[in-house]
Backbone as numpy.savetxt, mean C-alpha at the origin, in Angstrom:
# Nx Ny Nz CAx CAy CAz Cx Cy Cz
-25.51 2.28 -24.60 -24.75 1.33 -25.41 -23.25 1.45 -25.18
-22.81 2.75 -24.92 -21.26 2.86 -24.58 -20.45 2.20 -23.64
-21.96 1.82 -22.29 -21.68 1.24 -21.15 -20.92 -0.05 -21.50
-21.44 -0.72 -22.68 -20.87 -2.42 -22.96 -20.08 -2.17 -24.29
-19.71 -1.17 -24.78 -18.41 -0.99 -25.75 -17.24 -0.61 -25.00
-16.80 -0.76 -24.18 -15.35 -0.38 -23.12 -14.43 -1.23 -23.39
-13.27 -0.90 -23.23 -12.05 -1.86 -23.71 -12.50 -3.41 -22.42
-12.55 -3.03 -21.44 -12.72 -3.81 -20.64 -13.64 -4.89 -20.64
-14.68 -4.47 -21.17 -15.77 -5.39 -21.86 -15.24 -6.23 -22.06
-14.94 -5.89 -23.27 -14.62 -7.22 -24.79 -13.22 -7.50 -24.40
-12.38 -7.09 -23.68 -11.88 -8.27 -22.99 -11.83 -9.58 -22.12
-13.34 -8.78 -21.41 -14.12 -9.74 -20.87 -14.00 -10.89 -21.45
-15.18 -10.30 -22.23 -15.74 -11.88 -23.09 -14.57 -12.19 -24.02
-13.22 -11.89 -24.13 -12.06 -12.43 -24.84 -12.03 -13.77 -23.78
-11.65 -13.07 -22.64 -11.13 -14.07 -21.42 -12.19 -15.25 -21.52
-13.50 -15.12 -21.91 -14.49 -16.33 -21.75 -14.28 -17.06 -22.72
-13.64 -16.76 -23.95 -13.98 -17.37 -24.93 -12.45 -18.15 -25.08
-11.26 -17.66 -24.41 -9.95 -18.44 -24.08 -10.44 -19.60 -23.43
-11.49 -19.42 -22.62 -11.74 -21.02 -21.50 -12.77 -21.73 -22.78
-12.52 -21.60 -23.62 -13.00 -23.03 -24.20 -12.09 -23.32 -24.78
-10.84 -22.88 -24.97 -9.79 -23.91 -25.58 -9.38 -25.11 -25.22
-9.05 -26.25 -25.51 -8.83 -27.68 -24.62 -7.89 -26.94 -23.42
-7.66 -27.60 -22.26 -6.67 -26.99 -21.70 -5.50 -28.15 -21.78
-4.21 -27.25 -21.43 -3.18 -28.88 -21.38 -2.74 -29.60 -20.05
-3.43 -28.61 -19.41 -3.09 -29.22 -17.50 -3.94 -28.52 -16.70
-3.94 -29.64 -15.67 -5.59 -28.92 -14.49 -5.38 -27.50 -14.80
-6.28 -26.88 -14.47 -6.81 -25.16 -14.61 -7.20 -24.84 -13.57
-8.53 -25.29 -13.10 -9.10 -25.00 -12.21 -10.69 -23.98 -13.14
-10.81 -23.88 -14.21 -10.60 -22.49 -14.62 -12.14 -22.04 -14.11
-13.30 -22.61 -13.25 -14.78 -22.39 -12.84 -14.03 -21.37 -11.99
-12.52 -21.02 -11.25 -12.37 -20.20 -10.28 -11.84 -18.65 -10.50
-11.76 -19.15 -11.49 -10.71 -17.72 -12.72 -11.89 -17.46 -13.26
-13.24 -18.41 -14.54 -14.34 -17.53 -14.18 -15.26 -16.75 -13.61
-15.27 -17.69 -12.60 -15.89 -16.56 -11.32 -15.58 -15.54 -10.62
-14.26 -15.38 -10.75 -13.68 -13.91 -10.71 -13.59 -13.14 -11.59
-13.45 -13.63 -12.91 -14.11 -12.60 -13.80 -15.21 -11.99 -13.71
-16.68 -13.23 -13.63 -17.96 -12.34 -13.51 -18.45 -11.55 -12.67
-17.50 -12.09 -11.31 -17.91 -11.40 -10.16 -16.69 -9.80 -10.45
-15.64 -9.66 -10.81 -15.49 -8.04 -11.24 -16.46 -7.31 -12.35
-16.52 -8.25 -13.62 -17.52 -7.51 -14.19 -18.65 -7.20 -13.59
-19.22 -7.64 -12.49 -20.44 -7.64 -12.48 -20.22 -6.16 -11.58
-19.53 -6.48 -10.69 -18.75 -4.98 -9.95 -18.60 -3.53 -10.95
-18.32 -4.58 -12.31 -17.58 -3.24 -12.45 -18.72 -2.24 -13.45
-19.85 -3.31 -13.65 -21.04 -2.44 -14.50 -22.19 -1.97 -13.44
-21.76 -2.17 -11.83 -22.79 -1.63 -11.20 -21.85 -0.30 -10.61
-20.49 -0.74 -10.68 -19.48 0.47 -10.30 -20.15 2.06 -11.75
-20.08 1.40 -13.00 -20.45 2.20 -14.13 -21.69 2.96 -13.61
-22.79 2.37 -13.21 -23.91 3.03 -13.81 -23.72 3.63 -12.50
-23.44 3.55 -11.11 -23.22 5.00 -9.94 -22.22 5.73 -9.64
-21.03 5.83 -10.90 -20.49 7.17 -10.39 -19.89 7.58 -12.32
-20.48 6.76 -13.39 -20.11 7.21 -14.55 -20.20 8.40 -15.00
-21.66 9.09 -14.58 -21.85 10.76 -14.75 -21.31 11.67 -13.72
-21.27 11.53 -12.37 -20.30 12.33 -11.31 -19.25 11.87 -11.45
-18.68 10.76 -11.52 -17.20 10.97 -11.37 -16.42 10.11 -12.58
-16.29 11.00 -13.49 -16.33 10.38 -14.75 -14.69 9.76 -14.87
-13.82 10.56 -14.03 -12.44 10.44 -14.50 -12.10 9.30 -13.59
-12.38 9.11 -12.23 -12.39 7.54 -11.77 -12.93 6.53 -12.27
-14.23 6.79 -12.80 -14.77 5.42 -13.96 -13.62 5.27 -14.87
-13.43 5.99 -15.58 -12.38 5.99 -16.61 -11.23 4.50 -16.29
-10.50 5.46 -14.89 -9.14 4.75 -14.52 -10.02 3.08 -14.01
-10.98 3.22 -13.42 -11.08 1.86 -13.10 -11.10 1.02 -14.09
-11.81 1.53 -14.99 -11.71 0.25 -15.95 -10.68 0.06 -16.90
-10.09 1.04 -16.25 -8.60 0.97 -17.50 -7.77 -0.08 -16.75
-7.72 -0.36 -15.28 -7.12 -1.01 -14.71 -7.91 -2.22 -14.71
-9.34 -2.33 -14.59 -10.03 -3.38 -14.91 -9.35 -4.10 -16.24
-9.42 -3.77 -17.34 -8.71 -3.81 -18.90 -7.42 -4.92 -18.64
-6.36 -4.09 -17.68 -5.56 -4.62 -17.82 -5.68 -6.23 -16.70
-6.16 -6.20 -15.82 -6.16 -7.36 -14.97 -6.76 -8.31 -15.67
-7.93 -7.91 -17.13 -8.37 -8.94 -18.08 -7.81 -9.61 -18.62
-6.41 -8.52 -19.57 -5.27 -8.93 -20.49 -4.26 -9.45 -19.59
-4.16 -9.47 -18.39 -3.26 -10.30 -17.75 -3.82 -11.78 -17.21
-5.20 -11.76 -17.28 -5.61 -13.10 -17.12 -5.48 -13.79 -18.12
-5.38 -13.38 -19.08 -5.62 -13.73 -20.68 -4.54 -14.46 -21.12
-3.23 -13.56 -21.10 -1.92 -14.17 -21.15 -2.01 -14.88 -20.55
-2.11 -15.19 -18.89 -1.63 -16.26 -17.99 -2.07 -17.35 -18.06
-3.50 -17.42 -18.20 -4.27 -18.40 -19.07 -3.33 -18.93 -20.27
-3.34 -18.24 -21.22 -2.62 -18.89 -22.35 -1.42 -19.53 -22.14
-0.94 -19.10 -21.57 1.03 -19.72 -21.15 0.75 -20.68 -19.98
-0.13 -20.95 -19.65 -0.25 -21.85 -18.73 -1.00 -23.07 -18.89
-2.30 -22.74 -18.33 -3.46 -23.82 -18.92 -3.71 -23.97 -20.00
-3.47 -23.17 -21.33 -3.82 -23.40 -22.53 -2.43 -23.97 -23.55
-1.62 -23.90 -23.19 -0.55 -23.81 -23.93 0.53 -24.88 -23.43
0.78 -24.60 -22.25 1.83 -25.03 -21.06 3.13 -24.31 -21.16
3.40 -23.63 -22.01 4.39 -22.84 -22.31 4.84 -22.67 -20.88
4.83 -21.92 -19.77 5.64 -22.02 -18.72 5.68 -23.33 -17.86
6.59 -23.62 -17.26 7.04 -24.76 -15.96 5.83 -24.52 -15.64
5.38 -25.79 -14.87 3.82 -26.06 -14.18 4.14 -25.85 -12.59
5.40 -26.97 -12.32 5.41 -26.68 -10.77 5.49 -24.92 -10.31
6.13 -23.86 -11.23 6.38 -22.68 -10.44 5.40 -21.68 -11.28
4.63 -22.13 -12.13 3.60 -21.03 -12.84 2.25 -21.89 -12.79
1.82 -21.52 -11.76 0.24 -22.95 -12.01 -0.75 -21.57 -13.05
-1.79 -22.16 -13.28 -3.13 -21.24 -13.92 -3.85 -20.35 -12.89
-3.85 -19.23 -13.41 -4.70 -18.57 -12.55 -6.26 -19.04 -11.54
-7.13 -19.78 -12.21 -7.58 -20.45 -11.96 -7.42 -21.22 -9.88
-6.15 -21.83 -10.67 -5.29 -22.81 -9.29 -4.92 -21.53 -8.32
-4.64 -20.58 -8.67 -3.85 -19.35 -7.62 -5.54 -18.64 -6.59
-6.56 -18.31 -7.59 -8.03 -18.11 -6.82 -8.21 -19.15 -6.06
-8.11 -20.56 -6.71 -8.95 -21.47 -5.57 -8.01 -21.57 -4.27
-6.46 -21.66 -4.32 -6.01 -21.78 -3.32 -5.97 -20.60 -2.49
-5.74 -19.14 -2.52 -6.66 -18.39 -2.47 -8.14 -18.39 -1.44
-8.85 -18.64 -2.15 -10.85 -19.11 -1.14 -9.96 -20.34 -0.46
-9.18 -21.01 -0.67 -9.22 -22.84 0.44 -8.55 -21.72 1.41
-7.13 -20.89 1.34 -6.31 -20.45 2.63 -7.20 -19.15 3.28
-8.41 -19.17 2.60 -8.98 -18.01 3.61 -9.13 -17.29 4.68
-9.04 -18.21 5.71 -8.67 -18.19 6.65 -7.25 -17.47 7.47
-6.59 -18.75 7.18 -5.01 -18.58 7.21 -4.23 -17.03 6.47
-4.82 -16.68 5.31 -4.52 -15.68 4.68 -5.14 -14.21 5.47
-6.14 -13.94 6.28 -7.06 -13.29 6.96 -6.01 -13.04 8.52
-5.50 -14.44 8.71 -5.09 -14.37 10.15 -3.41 -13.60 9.98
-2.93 -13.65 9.10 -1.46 -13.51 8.20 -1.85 -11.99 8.20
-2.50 -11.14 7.32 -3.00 -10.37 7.04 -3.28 -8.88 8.24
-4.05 -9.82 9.20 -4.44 -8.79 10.49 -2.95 -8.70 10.89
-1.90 -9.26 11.08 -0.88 -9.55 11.99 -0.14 -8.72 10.72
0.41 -8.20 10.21 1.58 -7.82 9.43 0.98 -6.17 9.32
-0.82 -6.00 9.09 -1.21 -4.70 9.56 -1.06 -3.68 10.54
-1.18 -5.46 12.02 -1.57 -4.55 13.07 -0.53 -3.86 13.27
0.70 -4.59 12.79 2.41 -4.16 12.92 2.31 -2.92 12.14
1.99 -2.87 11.07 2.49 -1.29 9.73 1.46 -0.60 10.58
0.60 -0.41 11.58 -0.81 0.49 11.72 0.02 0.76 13.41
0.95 0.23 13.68 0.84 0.42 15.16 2.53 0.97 15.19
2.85 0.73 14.19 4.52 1.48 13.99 4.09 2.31 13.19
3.23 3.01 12.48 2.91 4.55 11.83 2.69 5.19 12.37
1.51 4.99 13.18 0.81 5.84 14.07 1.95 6.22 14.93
2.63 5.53 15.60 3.82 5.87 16.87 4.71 6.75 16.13
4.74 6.89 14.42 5.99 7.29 14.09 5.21 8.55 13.66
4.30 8.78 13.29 3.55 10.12 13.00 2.73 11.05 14.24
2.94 10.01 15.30 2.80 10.90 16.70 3.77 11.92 16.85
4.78 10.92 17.00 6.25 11.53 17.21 7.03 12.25 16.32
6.45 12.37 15.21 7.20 12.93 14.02 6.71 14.34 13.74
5.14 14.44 13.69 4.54 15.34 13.16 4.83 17.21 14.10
4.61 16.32 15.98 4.49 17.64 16.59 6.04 17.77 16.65
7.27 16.89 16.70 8.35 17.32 16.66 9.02 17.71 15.60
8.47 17.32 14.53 8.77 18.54 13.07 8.06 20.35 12.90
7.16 20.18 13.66 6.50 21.68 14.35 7.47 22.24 14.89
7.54 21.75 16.23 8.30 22.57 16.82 10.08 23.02 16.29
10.36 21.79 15.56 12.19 22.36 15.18 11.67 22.79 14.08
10.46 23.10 13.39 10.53 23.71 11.86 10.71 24.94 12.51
9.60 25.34 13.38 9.33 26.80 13.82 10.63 27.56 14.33
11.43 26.40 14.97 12.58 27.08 15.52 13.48 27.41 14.24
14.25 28.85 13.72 14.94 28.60 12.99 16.25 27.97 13.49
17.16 28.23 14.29 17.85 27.40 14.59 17.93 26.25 14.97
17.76 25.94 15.98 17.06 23.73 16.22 16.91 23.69 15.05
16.20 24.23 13.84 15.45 23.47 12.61 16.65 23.14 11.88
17.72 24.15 11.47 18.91 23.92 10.69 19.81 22.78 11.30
19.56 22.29 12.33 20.73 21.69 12.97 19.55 20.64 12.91
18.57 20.42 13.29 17.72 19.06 13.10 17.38 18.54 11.70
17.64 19.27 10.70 17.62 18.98 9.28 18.59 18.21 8.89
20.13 18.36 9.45 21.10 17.88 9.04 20.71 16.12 9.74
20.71 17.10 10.74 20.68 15.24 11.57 19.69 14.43 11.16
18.66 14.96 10.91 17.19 14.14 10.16 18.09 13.14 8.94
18.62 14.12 8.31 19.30 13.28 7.07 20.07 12.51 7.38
21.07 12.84 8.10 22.05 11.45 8.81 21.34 10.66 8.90
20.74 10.67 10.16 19.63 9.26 10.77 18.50 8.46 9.65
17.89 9.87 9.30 17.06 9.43 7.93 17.78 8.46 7.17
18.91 8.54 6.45 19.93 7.60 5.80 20.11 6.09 5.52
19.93 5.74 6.94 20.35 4.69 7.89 19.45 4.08 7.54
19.37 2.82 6.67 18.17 1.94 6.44 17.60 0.94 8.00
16.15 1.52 8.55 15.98 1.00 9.47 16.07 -0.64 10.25
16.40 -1.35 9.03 16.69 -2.82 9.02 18.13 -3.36 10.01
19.04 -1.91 9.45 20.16 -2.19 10.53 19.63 -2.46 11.86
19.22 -1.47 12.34 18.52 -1.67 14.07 17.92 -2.70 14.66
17.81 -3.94 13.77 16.95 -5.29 14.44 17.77 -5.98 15.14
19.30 -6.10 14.75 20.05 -6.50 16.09 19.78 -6.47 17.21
20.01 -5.04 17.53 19.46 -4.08 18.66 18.32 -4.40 19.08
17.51 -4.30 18.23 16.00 -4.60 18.45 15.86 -5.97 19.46
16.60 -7.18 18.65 16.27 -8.67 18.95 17.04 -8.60 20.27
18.04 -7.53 20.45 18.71 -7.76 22.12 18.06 -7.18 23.21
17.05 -5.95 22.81 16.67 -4.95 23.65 15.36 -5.71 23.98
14.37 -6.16 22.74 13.01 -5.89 22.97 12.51 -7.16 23.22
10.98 -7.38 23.81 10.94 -9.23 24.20 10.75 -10.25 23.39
10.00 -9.21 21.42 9.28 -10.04 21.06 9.66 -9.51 19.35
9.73 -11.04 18.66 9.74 -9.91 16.91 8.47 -8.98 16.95
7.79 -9.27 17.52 6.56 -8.06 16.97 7.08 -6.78 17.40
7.45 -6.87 19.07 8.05 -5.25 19.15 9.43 -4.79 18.28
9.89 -5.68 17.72 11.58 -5.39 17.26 10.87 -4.41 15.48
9.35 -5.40 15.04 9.18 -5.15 13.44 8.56 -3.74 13.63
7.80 -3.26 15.21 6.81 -2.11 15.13 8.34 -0.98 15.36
9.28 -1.86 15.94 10.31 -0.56 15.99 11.12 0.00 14.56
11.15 -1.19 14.03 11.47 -0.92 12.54 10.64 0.19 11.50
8.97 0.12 11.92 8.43 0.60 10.94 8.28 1.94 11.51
8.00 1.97 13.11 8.46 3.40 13.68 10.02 4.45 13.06
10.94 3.38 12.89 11.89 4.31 12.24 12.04 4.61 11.19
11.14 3.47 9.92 10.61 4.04 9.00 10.24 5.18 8.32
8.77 5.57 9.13 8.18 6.31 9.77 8.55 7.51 9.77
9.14 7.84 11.25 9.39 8.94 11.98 10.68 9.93 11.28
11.19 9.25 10.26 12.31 10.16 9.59 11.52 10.87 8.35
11.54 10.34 7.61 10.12 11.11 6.32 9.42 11.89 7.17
8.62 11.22 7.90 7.46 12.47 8.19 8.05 13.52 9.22
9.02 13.03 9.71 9.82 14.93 10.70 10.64 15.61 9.47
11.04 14.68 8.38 11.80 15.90 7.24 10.74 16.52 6.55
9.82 15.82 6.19 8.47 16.38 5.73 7.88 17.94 6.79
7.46 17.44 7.74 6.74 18.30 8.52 7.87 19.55 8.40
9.05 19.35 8.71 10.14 20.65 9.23 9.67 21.30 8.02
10.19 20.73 6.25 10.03 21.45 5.40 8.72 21.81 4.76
7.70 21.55 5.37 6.13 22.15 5.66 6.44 23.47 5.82
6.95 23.30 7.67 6.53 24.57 8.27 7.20 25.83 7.88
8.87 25.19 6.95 9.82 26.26 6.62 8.89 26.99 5.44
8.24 26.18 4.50 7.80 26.64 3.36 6.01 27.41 3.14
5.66 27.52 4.76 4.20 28.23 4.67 4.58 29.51 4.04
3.77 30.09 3.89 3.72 31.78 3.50 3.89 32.78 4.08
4.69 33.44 4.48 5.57 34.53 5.05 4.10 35.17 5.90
2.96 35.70 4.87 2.03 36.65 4.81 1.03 36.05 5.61
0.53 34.17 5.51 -0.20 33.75 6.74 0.44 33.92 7.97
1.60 33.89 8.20 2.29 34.06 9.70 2.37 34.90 10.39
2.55 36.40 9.39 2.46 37.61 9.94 0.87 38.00 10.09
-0.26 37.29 9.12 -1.01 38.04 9.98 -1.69 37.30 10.98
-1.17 36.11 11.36 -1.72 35.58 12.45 -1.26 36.46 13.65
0.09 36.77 13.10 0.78 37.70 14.38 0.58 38.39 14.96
-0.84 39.54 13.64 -1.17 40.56 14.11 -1.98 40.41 14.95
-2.98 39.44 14.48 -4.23 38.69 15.41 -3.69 38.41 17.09
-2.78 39.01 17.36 -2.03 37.67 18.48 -2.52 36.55 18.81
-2.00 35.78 18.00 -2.48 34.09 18.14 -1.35 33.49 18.63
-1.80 32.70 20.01 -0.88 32.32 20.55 -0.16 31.06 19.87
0.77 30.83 20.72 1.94 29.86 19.85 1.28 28.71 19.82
0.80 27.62 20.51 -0.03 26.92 20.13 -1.06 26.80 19.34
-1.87 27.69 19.29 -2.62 27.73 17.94 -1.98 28.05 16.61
-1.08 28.95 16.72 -0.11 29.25 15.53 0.26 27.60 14.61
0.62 26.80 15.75 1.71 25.95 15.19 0.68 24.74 14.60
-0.35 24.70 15.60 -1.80 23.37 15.59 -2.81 23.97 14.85
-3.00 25.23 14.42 -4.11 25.80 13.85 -3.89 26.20 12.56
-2.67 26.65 12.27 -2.26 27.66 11.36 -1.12 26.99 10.62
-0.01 26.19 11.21 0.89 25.98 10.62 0.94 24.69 10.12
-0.25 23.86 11.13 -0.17 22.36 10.34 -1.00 22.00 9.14
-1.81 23.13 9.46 -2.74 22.29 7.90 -2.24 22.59 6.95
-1.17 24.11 6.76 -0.25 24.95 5.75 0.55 23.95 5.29
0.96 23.29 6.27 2.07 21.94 5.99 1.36 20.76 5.94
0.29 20.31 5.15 0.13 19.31 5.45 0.23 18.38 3.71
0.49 19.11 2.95 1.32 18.54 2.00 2.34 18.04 1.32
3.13 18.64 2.22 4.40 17.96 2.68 4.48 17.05 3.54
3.45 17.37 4.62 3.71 15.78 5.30 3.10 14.66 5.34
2.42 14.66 3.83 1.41 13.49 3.26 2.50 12.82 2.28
3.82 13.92 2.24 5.29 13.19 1.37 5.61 11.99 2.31
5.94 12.37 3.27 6.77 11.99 4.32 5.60 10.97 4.76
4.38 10.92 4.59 3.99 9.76 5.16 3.52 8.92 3.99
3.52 9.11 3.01 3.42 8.17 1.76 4.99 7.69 1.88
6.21 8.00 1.76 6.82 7.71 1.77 7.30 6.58 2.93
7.09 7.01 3.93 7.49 6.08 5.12 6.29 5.11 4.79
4.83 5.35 4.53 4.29 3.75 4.49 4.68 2.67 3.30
5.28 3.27 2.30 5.68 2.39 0.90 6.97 1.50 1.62
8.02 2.73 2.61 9.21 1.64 2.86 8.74 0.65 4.03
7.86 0.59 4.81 7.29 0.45 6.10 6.72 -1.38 5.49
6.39 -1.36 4.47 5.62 -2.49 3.91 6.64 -3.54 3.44
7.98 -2.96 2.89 8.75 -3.33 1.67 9.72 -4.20 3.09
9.90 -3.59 4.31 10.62 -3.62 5.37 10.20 -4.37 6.31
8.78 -4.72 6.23 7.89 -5.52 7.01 7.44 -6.60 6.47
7.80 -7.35 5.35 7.66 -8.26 4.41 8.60 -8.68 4.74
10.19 -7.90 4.35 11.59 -8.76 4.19 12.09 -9.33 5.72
11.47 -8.83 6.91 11.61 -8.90 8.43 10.81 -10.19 8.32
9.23 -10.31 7.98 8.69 -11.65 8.47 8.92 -12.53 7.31
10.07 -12.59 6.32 10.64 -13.59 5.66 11.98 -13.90 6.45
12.47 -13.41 7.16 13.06 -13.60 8.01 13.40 -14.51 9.37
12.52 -13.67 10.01 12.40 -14.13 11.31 10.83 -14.49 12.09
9.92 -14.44 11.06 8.39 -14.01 11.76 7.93 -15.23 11.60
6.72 -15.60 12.63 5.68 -16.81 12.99 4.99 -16.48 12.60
4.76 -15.16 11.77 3.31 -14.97 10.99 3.16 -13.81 9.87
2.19 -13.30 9.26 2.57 -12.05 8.48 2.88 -13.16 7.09
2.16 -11.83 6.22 2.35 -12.09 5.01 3.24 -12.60 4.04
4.40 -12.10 4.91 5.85 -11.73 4.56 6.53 -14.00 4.91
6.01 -14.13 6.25 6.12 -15.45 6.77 5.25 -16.66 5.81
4.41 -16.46 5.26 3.11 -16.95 4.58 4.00 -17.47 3.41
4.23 -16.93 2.45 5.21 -16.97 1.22 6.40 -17.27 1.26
7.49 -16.91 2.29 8.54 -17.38 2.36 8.70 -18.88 3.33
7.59 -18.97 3.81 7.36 -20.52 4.10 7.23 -21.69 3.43
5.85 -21.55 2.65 5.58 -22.19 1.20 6.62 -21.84 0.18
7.44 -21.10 -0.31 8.30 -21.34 -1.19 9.35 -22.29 -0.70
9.72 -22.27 0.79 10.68 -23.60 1.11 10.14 -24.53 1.06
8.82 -24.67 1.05 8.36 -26.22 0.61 8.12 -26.33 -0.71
8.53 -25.64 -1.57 7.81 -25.74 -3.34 6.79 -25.68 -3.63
5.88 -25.27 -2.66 4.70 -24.92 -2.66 4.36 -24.10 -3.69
4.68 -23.58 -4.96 4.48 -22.16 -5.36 2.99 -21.65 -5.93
2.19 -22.33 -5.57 0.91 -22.03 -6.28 0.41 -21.21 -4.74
0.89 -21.21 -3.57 0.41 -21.17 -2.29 1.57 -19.56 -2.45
3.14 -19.76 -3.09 3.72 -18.70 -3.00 2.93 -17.70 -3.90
2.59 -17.61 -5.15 1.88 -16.82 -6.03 1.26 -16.51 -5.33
0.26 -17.01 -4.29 -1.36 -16.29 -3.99 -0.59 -15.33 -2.58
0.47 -15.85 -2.47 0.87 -14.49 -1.03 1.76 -13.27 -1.95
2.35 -13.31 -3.07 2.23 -12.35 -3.53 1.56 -11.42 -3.75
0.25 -12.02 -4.69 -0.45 -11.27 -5.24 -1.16 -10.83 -4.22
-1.63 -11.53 -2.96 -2.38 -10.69 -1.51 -1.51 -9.82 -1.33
-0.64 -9.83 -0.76 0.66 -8.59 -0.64 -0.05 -7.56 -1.39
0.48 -7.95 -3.11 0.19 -6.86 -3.75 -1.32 -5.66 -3.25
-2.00 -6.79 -3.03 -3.44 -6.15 -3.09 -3.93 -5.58 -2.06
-3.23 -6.43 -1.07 -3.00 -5.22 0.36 -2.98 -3.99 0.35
-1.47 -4.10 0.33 -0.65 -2.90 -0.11 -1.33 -2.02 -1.34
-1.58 -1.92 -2.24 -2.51 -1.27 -3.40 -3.78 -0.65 -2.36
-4.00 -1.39 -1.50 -5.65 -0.81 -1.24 -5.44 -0.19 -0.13
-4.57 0.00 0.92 -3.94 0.69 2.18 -3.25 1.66 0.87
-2.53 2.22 0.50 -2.02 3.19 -0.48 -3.55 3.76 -1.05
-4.38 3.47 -1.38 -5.44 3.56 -2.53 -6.63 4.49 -1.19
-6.69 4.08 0.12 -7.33 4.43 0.97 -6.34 6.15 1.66
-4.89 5.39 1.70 -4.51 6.68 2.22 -4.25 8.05 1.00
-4.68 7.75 -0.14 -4.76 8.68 -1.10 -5.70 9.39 -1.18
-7.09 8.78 -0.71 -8.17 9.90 -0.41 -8.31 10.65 1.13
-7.62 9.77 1.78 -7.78 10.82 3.33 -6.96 11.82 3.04
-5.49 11.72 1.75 -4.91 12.92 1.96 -5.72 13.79 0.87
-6.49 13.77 -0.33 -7.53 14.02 -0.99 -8.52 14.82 0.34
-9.09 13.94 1.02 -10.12 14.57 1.41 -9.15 15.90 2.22
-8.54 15.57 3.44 -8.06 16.43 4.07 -7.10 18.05 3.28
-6.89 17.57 1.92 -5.99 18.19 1.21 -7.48 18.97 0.15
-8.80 19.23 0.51 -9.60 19.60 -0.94 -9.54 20.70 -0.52
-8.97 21.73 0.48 -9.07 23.17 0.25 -8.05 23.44 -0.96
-7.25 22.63 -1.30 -5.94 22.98 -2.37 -7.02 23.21 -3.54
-8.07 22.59 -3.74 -8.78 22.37 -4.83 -9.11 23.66 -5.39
């Protein structure tokens, strides 16, 4: 019985029982229901397989479930029920789903292209970041003198460099993967250095005793020691990597998420701008939400 007493519930059926109010302008609202039933329905088959093992993620989901209810709820009300906000720049939730399923497509093709960019400027920047924060951590000297400079350069919001970029490179795609590479590659080499400075005196020496050679020392011993620090440095570089790769293809880009929304808002489109927000948002939330358990999984000896 507890399963259908949850805050989330009976917000549910709040939200069902808002769609019978007259409305005061199209809604759409068969599309805003059906995304309701289709999360609830998610979210009571989510309940009954991980409510007894994993009780404290049930918890948060539906606490966040809860709130995406009470935010349909309001928006509904100030919109389709009420009209209380401008129509041209606040349509009903409803109108934001269906356009939404109609740009499916288009939103899918936007989507791969603004990824392949954040997935192909990380990787290059955590190639390059990770074994060259090894090696100047290990060094004490290089490390003191590459710390300073990390921070200089680190500093430097990578956005400056697209000049450069647009003179050097053939294409915006290589100018945005160089952007998110520099993103990137500064967090996770300040990260990694202050990894390797901060392992434990007592793992190092007795690897020493072991004679373990320097390569294994640094790939065996010193990276996994550091690898909480450099889950800083790469949470960090992917949050600015996104924020930086949005404001670039509002810019200058033929495609990308970032291009999607700042297109349609020059046409007043805004029911088309809302739904590239909120994809953004949900992107981004679920790339963050994914790289939280690889550093989880990789990080459960801390446990």
């Amino acid at each position: 019985m507890k399963l259908f007493l949850r805050g989330s519930h009976l917000l549910f059926v709040l939200f069902l029982l808002v769609q019978l109010l007259p409305d005061a302008r199209p809604s759409q609202a068969i599309y805003s229901v059906g995304f309701a039933v289709a999360a609830e329905t998610a979210s009571l088959l989510f309940a009954v397989l991980t409510l007894r093992t994993q009780r404290r993620e049930a918890h948060l989901f539906f606490d966040l479930l809860a709130f995406v209810y009470a935010s349909l709820i309001v928006w509904e009300l100030l919109t389709a029920k009420f009209s209380i906000l401008r129509a041209a720049l606040f349509p009903p939730p409803g109108m934001i789903i269906a356009q939404i399923a109609s740009d499916a497509g288009k939103i899918t093709l936007n989507i791969r292209s603004s990824l392949g960019i954040i997935l192909e400027g990380h990787a290059l920047g955590l190639a390059a970041g990770i074994p060259l924060g090894l090696f100047l951590g290990w060094s004490a000297r290089l490390g003191s003198v590459a710390a300073y400079v990390s921070k200089f350069l680190g500093s430097i919001p990578p956005v400056v460099y697209i000049p450069y970029g647009i003179a050097l490179l053939p294409t915006f795609r290589s100018v945005s993967v160089l952007v998110i590479f520099l993103a990137t590659f500064w967090p996770v080499l300040a990260g990694t250095m202050s990894g390797v400075l901060n392992v434990e005196r007592r793992i190092i020496d007795s690897a020493r005793v072991l004679n373990v050679s320097r390569f294994s020392m640094l790939f065996h011993i010193i990276l996994p020691a550091s690898l909480p620090q450099i889950f800083i440095g790469c949470n960090q570089g992917l949050s600015v990597s996104f924020v930086l790769l949005t404001s670039a293809e509002m810019i200058g880009a033929r495609s990308g998420m970032g291009y999607y929304v700042k297109n349609y808002s020059d046409l007043g489109d805004y029911t088309r701008t809302v739904a590239g927000v909120l994809v953004i948002g949900t992107v981004v939330s679920t790339v963050m939400f994914f790289s939280n358990k690889l550093q989880n999984y990789l990080l459960r000896w801390k446990s």
